[in-house]
VOPANU-432439 format. One record per residue: residue in one letter; x, y, z of N, C-alpha, C in turn; residue number from 1. Coordinates in nm, 3 decimals, m for minus. Example, Ala and Ser with C-alpha at 12.3 -4.5 7.8 and 13.67 -1.06 7.14 Angstrom:
<nodes>
<node "A", <1.319, m0.569, 0.780>, <1.230, m0.450, 0.780>, <1.320, m0.330, 0.780>, 1>
<node "S", <1.285, m0.225, 0.708>, <1.367, m0.106, 0.714>, <1.290, 0.003, 0.787>, 2>
</nodes>
This chain:
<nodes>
<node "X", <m16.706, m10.058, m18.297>, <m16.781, m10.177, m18.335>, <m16.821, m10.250, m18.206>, 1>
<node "X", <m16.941, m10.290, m18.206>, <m16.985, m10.362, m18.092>, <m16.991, m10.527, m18.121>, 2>
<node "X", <m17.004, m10.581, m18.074>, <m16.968, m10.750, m18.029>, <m17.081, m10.789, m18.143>, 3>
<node "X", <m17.182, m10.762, m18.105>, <m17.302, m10.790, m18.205>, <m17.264, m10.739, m18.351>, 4>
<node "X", <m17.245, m10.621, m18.377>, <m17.157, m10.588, m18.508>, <m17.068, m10.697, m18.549>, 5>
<node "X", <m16.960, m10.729, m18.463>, <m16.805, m10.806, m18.494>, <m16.922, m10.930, m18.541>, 6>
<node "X", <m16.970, m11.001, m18.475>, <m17.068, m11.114, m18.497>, <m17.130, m11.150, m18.628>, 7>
<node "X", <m17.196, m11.033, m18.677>, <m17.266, m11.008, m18.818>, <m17.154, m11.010, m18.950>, 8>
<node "X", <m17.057, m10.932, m18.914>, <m16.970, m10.902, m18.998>, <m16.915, m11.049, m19.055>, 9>
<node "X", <m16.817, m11.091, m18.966>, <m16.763, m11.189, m18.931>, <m16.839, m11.330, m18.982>, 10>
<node "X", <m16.939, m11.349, m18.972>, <m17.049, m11.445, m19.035>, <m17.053, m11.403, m19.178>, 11>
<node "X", <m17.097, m11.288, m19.200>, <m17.121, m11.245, m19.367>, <m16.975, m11.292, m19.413>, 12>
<node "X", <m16.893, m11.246, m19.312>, <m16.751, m11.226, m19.434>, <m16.707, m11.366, m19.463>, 13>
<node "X", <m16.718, m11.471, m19.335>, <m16.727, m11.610, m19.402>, <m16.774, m11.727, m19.469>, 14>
<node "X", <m16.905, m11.593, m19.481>, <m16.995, m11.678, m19.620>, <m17.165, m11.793, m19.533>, 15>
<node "X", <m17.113, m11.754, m19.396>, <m17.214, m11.822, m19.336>, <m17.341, m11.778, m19.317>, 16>
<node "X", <m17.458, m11.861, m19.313>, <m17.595, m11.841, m19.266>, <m17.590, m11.862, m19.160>, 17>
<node "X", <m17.741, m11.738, m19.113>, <m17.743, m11.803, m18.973>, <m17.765, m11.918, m18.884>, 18>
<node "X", <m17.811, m12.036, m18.984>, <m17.848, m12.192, m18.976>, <m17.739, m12.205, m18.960>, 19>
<node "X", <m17.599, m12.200, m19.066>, <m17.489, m12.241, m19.091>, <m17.395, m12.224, m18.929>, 20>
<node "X", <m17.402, m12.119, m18.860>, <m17.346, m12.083, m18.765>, <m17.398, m12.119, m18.656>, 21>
<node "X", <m17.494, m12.132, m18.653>, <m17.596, m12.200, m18.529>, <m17.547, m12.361, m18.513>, 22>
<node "X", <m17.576, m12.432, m18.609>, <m17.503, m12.572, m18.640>, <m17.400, m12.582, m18.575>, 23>
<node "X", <m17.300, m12.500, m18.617>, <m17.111, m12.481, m18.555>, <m17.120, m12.460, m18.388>, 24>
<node "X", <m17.192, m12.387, m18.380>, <m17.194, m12.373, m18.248>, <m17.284, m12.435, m18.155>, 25>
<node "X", <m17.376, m12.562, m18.221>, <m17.504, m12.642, m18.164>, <m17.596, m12.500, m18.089>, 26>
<node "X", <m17.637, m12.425, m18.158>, <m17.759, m12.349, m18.099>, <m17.871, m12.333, m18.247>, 27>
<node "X", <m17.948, m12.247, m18.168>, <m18.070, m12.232, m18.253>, <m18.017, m12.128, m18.380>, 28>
<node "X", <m18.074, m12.137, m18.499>, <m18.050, m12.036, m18.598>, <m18.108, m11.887, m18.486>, 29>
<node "X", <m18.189, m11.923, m18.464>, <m18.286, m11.790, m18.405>, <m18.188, m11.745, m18.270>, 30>
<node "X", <m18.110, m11.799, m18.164>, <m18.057, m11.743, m18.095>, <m17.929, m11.652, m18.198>, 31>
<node "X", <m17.847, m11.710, m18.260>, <m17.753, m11.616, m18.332>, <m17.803, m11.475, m18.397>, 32>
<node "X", <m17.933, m11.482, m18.423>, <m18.024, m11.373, m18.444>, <m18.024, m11.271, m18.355>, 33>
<node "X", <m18.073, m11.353, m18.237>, <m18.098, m11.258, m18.129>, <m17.950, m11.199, m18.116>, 34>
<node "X", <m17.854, m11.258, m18.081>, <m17.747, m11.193, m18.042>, <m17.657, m11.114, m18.118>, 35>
<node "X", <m17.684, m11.111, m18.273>, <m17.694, m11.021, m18.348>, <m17.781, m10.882, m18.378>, 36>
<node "X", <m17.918, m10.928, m18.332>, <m17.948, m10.785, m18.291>, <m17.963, m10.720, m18.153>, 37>
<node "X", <m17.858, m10.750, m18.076>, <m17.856, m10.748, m17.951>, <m17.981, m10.735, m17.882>, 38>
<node "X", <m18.048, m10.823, m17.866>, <m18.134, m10.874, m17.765>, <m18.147, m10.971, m17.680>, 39>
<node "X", <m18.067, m11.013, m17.684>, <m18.013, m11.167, m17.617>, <m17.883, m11.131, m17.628>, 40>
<node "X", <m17.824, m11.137, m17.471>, <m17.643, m11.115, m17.473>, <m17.603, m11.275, m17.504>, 41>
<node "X", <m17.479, m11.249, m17.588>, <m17.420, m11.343, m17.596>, <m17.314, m11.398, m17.451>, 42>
<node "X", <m17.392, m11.542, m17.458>, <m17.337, m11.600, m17.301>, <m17.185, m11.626, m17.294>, 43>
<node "X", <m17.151, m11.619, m17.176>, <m16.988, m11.603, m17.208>, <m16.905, m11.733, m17.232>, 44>
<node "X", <m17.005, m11.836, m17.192>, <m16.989, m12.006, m17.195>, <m16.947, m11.987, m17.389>, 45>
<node "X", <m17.039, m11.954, m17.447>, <m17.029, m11.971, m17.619>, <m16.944, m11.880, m17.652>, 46>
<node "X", <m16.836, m11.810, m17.607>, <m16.742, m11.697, m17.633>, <m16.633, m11.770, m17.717>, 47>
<node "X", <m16.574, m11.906, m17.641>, <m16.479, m11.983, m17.740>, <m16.547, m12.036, m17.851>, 48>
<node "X", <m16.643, m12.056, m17.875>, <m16.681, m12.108, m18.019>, <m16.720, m12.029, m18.089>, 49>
<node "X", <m16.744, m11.879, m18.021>, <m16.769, m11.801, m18.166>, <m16.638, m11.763, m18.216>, 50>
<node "X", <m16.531, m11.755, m18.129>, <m16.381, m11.700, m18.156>, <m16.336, m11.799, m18.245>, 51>
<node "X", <m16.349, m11.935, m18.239>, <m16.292, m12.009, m18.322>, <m16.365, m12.032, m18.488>, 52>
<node "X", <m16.511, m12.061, m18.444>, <m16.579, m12.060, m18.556>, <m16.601, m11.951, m18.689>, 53>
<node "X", <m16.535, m11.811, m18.584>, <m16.515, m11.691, m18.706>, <m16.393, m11.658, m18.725>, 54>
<node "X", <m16.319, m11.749, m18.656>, <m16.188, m11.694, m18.641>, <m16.172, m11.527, m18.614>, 55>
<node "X", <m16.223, m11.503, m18.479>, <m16.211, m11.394, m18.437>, <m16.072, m11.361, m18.338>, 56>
<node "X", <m16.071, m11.192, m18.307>, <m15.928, m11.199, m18.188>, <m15.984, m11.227, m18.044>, 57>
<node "X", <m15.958, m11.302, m18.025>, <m15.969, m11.334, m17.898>, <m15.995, m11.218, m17.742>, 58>
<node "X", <m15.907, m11.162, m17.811>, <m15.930, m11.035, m17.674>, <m16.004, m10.910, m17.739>, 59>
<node "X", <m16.062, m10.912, m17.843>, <m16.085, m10.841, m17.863>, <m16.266, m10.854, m17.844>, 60>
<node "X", <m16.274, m10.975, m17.878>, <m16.426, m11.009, m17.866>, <m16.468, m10.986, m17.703>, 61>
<node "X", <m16.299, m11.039, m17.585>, <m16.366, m11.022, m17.474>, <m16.341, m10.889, m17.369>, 62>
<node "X", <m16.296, m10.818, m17.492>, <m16.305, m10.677, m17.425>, <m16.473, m10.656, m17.501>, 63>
<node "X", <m16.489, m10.668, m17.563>, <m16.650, m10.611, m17.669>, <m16.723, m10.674, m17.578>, 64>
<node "X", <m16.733, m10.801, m17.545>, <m16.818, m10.875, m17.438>, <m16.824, m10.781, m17.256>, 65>
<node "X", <m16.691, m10.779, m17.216>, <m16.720, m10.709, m17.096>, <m16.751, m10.548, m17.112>, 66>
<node "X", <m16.742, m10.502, m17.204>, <m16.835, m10.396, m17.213>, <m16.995, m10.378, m17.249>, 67>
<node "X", <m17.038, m10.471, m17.302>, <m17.177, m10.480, m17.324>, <m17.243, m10.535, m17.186>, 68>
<node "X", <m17.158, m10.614, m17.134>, <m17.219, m10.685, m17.017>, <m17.182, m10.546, m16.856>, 69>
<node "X", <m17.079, m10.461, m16.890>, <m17.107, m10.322, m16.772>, <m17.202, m10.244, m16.835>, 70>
<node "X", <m17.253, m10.242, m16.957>, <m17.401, m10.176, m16.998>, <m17.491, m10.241, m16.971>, 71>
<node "X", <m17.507, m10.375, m16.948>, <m17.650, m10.414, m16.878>, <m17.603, m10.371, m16.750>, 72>
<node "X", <m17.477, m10.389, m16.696>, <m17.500, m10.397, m16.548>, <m17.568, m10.288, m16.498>, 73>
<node "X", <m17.546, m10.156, m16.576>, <m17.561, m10.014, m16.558>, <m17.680, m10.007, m16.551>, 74>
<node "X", <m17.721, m10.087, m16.672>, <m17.922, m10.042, m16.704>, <m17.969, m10.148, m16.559>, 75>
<node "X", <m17.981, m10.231, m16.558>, <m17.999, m10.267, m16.462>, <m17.998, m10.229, m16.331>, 76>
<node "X", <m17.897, m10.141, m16.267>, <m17.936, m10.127, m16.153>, <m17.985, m9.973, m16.180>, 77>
<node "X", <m17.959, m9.859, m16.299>, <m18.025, m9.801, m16.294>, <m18.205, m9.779, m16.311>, 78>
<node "X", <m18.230, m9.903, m16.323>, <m18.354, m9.997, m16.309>, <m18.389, m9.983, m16.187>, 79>
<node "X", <m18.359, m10.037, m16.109>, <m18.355, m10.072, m15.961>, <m18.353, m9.917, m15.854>, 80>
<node "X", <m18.293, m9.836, m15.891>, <m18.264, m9.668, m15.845>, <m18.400, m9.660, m15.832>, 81>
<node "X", <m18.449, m9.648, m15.977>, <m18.620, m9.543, m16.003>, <m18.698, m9.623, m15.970>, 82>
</nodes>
């Protein structure tokens, strides 16, 4: 499961919209979007309020987080190579 997965799930399973969750966390309905369909990484500043607001595991979200974030690092500089 990826971070963006745990995210979706985690929202459905507590009954929230994406308005509803955006609110909790003072952001846009449309950013929780994005970072649900991973297009927008989720910033690591908003990591404690999604953990609390879904009542997620804590280390588990920030092992899912530092792995999505060594896959940009990767695309990125394999960016930079070619």
């Amino acid at each position: 499961m990826t971070l963006r997965e745990m995210i979706r799930s985690a929202r459905i399973d507590k009954g929230l919209s994406l308005r509803d969750l955006g609110d909790l966390l003072i952001v846009a309905h449309t950013t929780i979007a994005q970072w649900e369909s991973g297009s927008r990484p989720v910033p690591r500043r908003r990591l404690p309020g999604l953990i609390n607001a879904l009542f997620l595991d804590e280390l588990r979200v920030r092992e899912l987080w530092n792995a999505a974030a060594d896959e940009r690092d990767a695309a990125a500089l394999a960016k930079r190579v070619l």
